[in-house]
N, C-alpha and C positions, 0 to 999 in steps of 0.2 A: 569528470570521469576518472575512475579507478584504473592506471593502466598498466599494461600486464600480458599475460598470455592471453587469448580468445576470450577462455573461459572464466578470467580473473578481472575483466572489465565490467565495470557498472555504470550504468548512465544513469545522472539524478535526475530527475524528474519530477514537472509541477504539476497538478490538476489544474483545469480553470475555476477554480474557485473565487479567485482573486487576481486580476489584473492592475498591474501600477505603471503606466508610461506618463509622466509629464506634462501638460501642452498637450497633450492629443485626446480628441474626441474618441471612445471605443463604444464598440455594437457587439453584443452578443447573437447570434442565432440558431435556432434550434430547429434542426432538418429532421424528418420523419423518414426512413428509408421502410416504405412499404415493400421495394422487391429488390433487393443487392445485384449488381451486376461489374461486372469490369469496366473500370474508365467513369464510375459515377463519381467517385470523391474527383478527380481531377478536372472533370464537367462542373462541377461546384466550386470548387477553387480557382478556374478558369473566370469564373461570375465575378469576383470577388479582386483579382490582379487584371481584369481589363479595365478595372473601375479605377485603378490604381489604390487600392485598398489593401493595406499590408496584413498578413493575417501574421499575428502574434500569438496564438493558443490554437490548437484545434485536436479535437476529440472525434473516435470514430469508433461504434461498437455495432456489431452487427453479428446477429446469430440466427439461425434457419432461417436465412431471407431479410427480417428485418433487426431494423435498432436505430439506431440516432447519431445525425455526424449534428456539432458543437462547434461553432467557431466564433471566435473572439479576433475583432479585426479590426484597425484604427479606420475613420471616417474622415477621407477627405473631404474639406467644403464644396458643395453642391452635389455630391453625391444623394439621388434621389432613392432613398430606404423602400418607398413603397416597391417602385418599379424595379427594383435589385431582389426584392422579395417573392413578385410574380414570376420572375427570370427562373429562381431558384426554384419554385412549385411546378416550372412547367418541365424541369427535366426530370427525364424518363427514370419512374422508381423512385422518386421522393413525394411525399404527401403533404402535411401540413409542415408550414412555414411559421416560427413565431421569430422574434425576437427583441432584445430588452437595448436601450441605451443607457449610457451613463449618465448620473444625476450631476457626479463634480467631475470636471474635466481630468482627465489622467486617471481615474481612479472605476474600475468598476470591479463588482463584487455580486454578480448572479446571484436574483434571487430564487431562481427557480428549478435552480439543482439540488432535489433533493427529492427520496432518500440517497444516500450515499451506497452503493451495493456492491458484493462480489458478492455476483451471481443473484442467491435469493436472500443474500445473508445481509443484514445490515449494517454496515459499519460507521463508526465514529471518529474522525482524527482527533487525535490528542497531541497537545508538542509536548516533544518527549523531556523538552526543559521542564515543562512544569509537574511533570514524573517526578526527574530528579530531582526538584526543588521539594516537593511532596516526601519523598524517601529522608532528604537531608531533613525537613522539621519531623516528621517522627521521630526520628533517631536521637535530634537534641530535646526532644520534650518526654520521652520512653526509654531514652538510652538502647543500644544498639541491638540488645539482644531479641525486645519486645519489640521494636519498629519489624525488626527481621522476621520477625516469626507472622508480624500481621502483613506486611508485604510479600511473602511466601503463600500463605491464603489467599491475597489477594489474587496474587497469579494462578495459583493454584484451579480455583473458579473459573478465570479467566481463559486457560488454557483450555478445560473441557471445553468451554462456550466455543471457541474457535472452531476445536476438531468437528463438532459437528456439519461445518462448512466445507472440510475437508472431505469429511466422508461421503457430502454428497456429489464432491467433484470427484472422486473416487467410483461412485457408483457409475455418475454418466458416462463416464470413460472404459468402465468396465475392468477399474483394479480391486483386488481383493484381498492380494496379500499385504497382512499390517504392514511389513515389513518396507515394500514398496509402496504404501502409500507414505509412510514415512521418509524416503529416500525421492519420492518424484513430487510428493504435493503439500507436506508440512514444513520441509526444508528450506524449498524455495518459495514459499509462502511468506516466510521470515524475514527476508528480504523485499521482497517485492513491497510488505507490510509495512516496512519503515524501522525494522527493527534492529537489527543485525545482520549482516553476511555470515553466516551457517554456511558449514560442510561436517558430513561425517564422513567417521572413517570405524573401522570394526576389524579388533583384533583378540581372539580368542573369546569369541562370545564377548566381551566388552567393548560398546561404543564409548566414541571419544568424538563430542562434540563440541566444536571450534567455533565460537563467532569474531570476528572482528568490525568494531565500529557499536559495539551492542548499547541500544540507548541508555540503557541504566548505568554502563562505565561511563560512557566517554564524558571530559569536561567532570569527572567526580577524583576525590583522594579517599584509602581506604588502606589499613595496615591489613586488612584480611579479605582473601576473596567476598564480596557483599552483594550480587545479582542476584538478591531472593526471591523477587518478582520474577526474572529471566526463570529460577529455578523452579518454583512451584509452575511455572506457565509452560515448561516442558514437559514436568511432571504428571500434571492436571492430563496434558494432552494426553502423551502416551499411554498414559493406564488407561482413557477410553479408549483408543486405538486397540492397544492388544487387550484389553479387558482384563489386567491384571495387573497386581503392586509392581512397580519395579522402583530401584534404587538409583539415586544421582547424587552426584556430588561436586562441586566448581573445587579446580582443581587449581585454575588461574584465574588471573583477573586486573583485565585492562586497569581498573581504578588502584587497584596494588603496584602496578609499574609493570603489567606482564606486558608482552606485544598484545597479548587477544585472552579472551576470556575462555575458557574450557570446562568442560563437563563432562566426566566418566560415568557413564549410566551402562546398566545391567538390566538387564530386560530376560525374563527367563521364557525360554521355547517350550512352548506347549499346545 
């Protein structure tokens, strides 16, 4: 955790994608909540610590009513899976019951999460090392200026594909102005995404966007601001946003020795 004022803390955070404990038998299962109500996830979690069953992961998404709680939880011996399974089907507001075990002991790796989603959108994790590692051989097989310009397209693409996910969280919520949906739903998208801690700020018509921790610096060395990805992936975005060119330019840069990376963009009002 990041700490700080309120709003300067981050807590990292894993998916279940991938469980690793040692020695211990793990169970994945996947709960169907046909109708949400108060007190169901702790009626469920209740099942799971009278069995003495430690849960180590668990996931909970739920929208008009229904969605899916996920839990990932070591198996003591003699714990009977079937009869843990009817327990959990017969509480009030869950539907079907599935769930998977582990093949090597300590190691489980669900196979049955997937698509990957925010919202309707599909996503992909990528480790952001092998970005960087990707950026650093461009650059020694193309030399810095051509690696830069095709990393800058690459974001560039990139970023429109995004904003499309924005805009339609944008709709549902009933925001409209570019301007706010860039301050309430692109900003902190960027973070939550695994990318960087973003904050703007706007002084005389000119934003000045700050990230810190931004995957393409950190763990890199560079004599010249070099986030072309980060920069064509702001870029890309915002011009669908406001539907019009606007100008950016990194001003700093984590892999140069700044504290944080920055971007002066110009966006003109019309």
């Amino acid at each position: 955790m990041t700490r700080g004022s309120p709003e300067d803390r981050y807590f990292p955070i894993e998916i279940p994608i991938l469980t690793i404990s040692p020695g211990k038998k793990l169970s994945i299962f996947y709960l169907e909540v046909l109708r949400d109500r108060p007190g169901i996830l702790a009626e469920v979690t209740e099942e799971f610590s009278s069995r003495g069953m430690n849960i180590v992961h668990s996931l909970a998404h739920v929208e008009e009513g229904k969605g899916l709680i996920i839990i990932v939880a070591e198996r003591p011996d003699g714990v009977n899976i079937e009869e843990l399974k009817g327990h959990l089907g017969s509480i009030e507001g869950i539907g079907s019951v599935e769930y998977e075990e582990s093949h090597i002991e300590g190691l489980l790796i669900p196979y049955h999460l997937f698509p990957f989603l925010r919202g309707t959108v599909r996503l992909v994790a990528l480790n952001a090392k092998a970005i960087t590692s990707l950026s650093e051989e461009l650059s020694k097989i193309l030399g810095s200026s051509a690696s830069g310009a095709i990393l800058f397209r690459i974001g560039y693409e990139m970023g429109k594909g995004f904003v499309i996910g924005h805009l339609k969280i944008a709709e549902r919520v009933g925001i409209k102005d570019p301007f706010e949906i860039l301050r309430h739903i692109s900003v902190p998208l960027y973070a939550s995404s695994g990318y960087g801690i973003a904050s703007l700020e706007e002084a005389g018509g000119v934003f000045s966007l700050r990230i810190r921790e931004n995957f393409e610096a950190v763990d890199r060395k560079s004599k010249e601001p070099s986030c072309y990805m980060t920069k064509g992936m702001w870029k890309g975005g915002l011009e669908r946003i406001f539907n019009r060119s606007i100008s950016i330019e990194e001003v700093k840069c984590k892999a140069r020795g700044d504290e944080y990376c920055e971007f002066k963009i110009e966006i003109p009002r019309g």
